[in-house]
ROVO-806499 format. One record per residue: residue in one letter; x negated, z negated, y of N, C-alpha, C, O, CB in turn. Coordinates in steps of 0.2 Angstrom, whole numbers, plus 5000, padded with zeros to 4 digits. Glycine has a CB too. Layout:
REM residues N
AXZYXZYXZYXZYXZY;...
REM end
This chain:
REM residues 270
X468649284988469149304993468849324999468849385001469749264993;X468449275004468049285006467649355007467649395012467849245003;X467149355002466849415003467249485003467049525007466349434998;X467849495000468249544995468449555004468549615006468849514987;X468649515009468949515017468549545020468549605021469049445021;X468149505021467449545024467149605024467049645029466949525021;X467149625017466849715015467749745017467749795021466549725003;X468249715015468649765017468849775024469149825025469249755015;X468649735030468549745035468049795039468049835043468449705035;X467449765033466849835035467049895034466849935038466149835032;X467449915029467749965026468049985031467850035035468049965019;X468749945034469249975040468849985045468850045047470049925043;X468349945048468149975053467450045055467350075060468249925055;X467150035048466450085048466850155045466850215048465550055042;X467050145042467150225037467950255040468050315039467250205026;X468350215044468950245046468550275053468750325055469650195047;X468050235057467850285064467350295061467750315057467750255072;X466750305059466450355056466850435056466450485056466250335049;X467450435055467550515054467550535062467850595064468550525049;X467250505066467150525074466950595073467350645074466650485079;X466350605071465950635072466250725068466150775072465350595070;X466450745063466950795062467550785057467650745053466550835060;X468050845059468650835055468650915051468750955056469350815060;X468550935047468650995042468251045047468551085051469651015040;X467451035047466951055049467151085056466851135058466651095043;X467751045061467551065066467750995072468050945070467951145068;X467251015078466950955083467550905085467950935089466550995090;X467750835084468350825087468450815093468950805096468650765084;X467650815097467650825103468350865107468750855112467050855105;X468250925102468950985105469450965103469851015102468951065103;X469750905101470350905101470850845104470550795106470350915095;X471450865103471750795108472250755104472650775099472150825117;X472250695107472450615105473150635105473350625111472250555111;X473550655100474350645099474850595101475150565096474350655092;X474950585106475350525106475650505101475850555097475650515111;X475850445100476550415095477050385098477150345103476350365090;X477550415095478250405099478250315097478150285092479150465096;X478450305102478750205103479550215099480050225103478950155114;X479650205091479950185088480250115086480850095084479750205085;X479750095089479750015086480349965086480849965090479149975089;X480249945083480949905082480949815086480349795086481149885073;X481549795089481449715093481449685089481749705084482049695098;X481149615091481049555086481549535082481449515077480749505089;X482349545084482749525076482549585074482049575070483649525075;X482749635075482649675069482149675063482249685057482549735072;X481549665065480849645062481149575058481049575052480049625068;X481449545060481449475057482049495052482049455047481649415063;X482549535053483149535046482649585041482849585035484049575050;X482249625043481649625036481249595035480749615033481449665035;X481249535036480949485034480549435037480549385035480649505030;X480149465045479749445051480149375049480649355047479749485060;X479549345051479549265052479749295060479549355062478749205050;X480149225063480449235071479749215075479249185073481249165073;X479749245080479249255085479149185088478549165089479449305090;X479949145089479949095093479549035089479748985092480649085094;X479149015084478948985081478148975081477849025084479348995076;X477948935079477048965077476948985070477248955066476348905077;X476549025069476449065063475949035058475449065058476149115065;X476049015055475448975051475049015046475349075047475648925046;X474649025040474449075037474849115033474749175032474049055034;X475349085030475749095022476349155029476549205028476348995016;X476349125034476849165038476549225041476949265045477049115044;X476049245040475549315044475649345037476149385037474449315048;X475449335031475649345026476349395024476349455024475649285024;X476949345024477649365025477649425031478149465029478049305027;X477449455037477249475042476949565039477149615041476649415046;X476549545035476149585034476549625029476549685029475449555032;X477249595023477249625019477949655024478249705021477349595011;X478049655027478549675034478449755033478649815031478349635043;X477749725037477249805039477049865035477049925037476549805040;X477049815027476849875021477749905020477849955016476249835012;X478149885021478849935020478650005028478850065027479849875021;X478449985032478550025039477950065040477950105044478649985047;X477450065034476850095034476750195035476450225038476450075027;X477350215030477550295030477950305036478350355036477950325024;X478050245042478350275047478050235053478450195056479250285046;X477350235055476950215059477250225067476850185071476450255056;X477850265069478150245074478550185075478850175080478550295076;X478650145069479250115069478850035070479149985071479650145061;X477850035069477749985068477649955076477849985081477249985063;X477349875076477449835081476749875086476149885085477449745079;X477149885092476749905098476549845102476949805104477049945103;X475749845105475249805108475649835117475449885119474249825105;X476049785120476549775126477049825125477149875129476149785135;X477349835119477849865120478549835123478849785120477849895115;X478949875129479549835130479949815123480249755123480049865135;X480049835118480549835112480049755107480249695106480549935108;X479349805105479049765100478549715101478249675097478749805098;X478449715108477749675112477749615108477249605104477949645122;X478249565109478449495108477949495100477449465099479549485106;X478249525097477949525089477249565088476949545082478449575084;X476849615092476249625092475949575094475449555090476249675095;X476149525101475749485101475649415095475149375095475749475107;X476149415092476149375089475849415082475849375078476849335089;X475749445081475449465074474649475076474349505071475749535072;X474249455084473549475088473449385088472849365089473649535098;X473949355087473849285093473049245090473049205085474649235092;X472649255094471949225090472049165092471649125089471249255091;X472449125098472549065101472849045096472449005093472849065108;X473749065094473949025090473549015084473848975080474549035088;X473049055081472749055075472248985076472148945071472349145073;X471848995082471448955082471748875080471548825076471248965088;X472248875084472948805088472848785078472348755076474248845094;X473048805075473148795069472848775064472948725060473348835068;X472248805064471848795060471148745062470648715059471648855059;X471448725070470948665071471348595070471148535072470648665080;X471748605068472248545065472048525060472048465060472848565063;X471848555056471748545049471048515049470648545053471748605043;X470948465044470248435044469848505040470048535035470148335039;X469248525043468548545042468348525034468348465031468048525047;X468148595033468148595024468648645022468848695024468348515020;X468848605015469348645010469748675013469748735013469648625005;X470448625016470948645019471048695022471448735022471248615022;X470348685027470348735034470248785030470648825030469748725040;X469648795026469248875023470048895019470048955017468248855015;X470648865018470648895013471348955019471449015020470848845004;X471548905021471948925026471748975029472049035029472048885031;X470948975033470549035035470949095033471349135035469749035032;X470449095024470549155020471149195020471149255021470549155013;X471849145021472449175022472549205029472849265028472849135021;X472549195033472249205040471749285040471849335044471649125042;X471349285036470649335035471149395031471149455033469849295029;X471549365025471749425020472349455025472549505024472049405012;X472449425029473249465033472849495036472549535032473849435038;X472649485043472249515047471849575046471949625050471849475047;X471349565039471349625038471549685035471349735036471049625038;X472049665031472349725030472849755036472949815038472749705024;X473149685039473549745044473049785049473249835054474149695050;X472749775048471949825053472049875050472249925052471049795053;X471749865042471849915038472549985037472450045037471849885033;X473249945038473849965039473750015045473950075044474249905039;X473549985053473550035057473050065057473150095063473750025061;X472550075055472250115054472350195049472150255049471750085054;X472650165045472950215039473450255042473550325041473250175034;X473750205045474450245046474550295053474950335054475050175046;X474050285056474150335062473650395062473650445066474150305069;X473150395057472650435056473250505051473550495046471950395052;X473150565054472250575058472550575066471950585069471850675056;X472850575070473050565075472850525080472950525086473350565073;X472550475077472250415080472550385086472150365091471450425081;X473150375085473750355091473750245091473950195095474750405088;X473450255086473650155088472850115089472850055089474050105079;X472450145091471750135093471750055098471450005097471450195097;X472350075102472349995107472449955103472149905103472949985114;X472949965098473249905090472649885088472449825089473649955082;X472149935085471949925080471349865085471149805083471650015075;X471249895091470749845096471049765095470849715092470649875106;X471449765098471749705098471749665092471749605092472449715101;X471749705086471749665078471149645078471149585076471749715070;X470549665081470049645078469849595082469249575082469749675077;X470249555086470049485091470249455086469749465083470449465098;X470649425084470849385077470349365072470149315070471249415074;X470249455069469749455064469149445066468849425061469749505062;X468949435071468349425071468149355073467649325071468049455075;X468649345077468649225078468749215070468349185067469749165086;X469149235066469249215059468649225055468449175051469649255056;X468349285056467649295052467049235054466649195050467349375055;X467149245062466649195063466749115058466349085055466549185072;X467449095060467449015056467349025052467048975050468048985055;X467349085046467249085040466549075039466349045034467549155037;X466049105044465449105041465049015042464648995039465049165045;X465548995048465248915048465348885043465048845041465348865053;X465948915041466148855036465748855030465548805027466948855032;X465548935029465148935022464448925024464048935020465149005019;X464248905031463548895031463548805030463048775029463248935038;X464248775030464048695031464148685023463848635021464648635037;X464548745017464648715010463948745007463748745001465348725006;X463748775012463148795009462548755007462248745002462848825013;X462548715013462248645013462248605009461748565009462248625016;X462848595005462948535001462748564995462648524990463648515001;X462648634992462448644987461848614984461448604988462448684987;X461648604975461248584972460748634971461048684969461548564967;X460048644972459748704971459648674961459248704958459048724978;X459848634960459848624954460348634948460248614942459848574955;X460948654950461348674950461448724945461148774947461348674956;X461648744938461448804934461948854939461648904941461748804925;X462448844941462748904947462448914954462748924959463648884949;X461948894955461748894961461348964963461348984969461348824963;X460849004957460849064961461349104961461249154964460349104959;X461849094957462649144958462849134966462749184970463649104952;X462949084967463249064974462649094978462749144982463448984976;X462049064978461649104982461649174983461349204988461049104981;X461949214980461749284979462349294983462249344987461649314971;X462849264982463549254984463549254993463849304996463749184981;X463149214996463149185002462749265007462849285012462549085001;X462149285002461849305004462049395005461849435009461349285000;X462649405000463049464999463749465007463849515011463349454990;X463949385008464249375013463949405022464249435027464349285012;X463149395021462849405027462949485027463349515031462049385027;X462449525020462549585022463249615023463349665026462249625018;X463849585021464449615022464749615031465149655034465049565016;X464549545033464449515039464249575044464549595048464049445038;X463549585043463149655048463549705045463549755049462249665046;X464049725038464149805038464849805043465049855046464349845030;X465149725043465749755046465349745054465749775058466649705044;X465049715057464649735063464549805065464749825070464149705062;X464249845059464049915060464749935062464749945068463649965054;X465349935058465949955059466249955067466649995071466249915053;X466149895069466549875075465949915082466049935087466649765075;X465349905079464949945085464950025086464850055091464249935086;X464950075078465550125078465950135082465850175086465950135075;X466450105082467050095085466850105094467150145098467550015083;X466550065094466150025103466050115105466250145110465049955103;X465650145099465250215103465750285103465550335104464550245099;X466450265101466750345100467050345109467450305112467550345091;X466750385110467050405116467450465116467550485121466550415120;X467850505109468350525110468950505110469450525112468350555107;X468850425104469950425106469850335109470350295110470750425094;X469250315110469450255114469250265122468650285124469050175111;X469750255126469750265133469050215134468850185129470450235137;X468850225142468250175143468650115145468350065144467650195149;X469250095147469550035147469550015141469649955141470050045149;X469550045135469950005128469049975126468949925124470550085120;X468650045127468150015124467649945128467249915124467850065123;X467849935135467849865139468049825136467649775133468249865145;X468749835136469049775131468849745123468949685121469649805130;X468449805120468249795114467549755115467549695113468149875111;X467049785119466549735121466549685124465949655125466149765124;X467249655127467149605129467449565125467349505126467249595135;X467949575119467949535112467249535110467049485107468349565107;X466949565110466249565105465849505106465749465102465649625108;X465649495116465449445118465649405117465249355116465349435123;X466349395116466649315114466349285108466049225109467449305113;X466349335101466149335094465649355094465249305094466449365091;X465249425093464549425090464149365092464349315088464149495092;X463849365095463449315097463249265093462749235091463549295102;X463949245092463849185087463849175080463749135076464249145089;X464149255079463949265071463249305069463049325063464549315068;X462949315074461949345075461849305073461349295069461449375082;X462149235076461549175077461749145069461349095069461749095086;X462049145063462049135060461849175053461749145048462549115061;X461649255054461249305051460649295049460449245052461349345054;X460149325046459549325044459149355051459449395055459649365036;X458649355051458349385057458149455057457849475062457649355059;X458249505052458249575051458849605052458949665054458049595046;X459449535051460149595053460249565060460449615063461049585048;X460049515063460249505070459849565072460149605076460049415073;X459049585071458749625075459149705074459149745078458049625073;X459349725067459749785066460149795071460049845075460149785061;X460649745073461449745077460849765082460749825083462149655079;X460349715087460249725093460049805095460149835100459749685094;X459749835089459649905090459949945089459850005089459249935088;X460749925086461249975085461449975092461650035094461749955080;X461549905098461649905102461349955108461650005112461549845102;X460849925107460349965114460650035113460950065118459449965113;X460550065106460650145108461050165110460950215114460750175105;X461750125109462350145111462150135120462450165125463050085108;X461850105121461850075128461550145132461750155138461349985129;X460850185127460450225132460850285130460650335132459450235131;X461350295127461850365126462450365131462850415133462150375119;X462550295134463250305138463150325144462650325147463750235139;X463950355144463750385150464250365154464150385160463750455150;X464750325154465250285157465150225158465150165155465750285153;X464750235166464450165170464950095168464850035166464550175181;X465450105169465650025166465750015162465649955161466149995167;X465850045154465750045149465050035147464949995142466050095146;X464450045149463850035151463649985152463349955148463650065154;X463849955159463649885162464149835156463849785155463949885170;X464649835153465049805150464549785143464349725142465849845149;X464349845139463649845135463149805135462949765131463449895135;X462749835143462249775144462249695144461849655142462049795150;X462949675147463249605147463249575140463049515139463949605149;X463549615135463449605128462849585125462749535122463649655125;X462249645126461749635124461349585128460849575124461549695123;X461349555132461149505136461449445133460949415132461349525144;X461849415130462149365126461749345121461749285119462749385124;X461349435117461349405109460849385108460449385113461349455104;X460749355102460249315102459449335099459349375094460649255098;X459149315103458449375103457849365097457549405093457849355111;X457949305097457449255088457949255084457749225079457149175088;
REM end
């Protein structure tokens, strides 16, 4: 479950902005950002189809319930929850909340309980990333959404990888399953760096993320990458770093630039 999160993550976020660069062989540079009308519905409403109430903390099984909300409102992507919306806000942030995610899962003693809870945590998360990304393309109108999803996802990703680096440790290299799981652990890393490539994509599309949104994107980064480099093999930590720089000697947006250098000043060099 685990990896199957991971690669689908890398998937929502490399191959849905990957299509930056052209749409039906002409430049998207020339074309403009469609707004989406604010449909969205107020937290009862969401909740008499089904939303768990806002006023509560969310536990995994409850983002879950949350998520199958989203897949009825997916063919009408005006309707879903907006990041500060007056109507939807309440419930966007509760569907972003990496605090309450955290609050929760540091409850649980470390190990099984926690990892398994994680995953639940990991499978919502990323699908509803997935959800808005699907659902406003080609238009690419929920980009602030889709940013804000991946603060979660990525404090999630990261726990996921400690955890699997401490049951790592406990393994038997004696073990008749023990090159399966290695192969396993080792498939987790590269899935780890593709959804990296995915999220520093995202960092470089300077057609539908404002330089404010992409600020905001790189200063999630700092909170997170760093500390999922520091748990990578030393060819993918050095990959991310040169995916970085480049982005850094093409920008042309001084604070989105300086915001980049800050990043790259964090990561970890060995």
């Amino acid at each position: 479950m685990q990896i199957y999160c991971l690669t689908l993550l890398s998937f929502v976020l490399a191959i849905n902005h990957c299509l930056i660069a052209q749409d039906n062989g002409k430049p998207l540079e020339a074309r403009q950002v469609e707004p989406l009308e604010d449909k969205s519905l107020t937290p009862e409403e969401y909740q008499r189809l089904g939303m768990p109430s806002v006023k509560k903390d969310w536990d995994g099984k409850n983002y879950l319930q949350a998520l199958s909300v989203l897949e009825k409102l997916k063919t009408t992507p005006e309707k879903l929850p907006r990041h500060e919306s007056s109507k939807s806000g309440q419930v966007f942030a509760r569907l972003s909340d990496r605090a309450g995610m955290q609050a929760a899962l540091e409850k649980l003693e470390p190990g099984k309980e926690r990892m398994m809870e994680a995953m639940n945590y990991l499978q919502s998360q990323s699908k509803m990333l997935m959800l808005y990304s699907v659902a406003a393309w080609p238009r690419r109108s929920l980009v602030v959404e889709q940013i804000e999803l991946t603060e979660p996802l990525l404090y999630i990703a990261t726990l996921a990888m400690k955890e699997s680096q401490e049951f790592y440790k406990t393994l038997d290299p004696n073990d008749p399953t023990f090159s399966v799981r290695k192969r396993g652990f080792e498939n987790m890393h590269k899935n780890m760096s593709s959804m990296l490539t995915g999220v520093y994509v995202c960092l470089g599309d300077r057609v539908y993320c404002k330089p404010a949104t992409r600020v905001r994107l790189t200063n999630i980064m700092s909170t997170y990458v760093p500390n999922i480099l520091s748990l990578l093999p030393a060819e993918l930590r050095e990959d991310s770093q040169r995916r970085l720089e480049a982005l850094i000697s093409k920008e042309t947006d001084p604070t989105v630039q300086q915001a980049m250098k800050g990043l790259s000043s964090k990561l970890p060099k060995k």
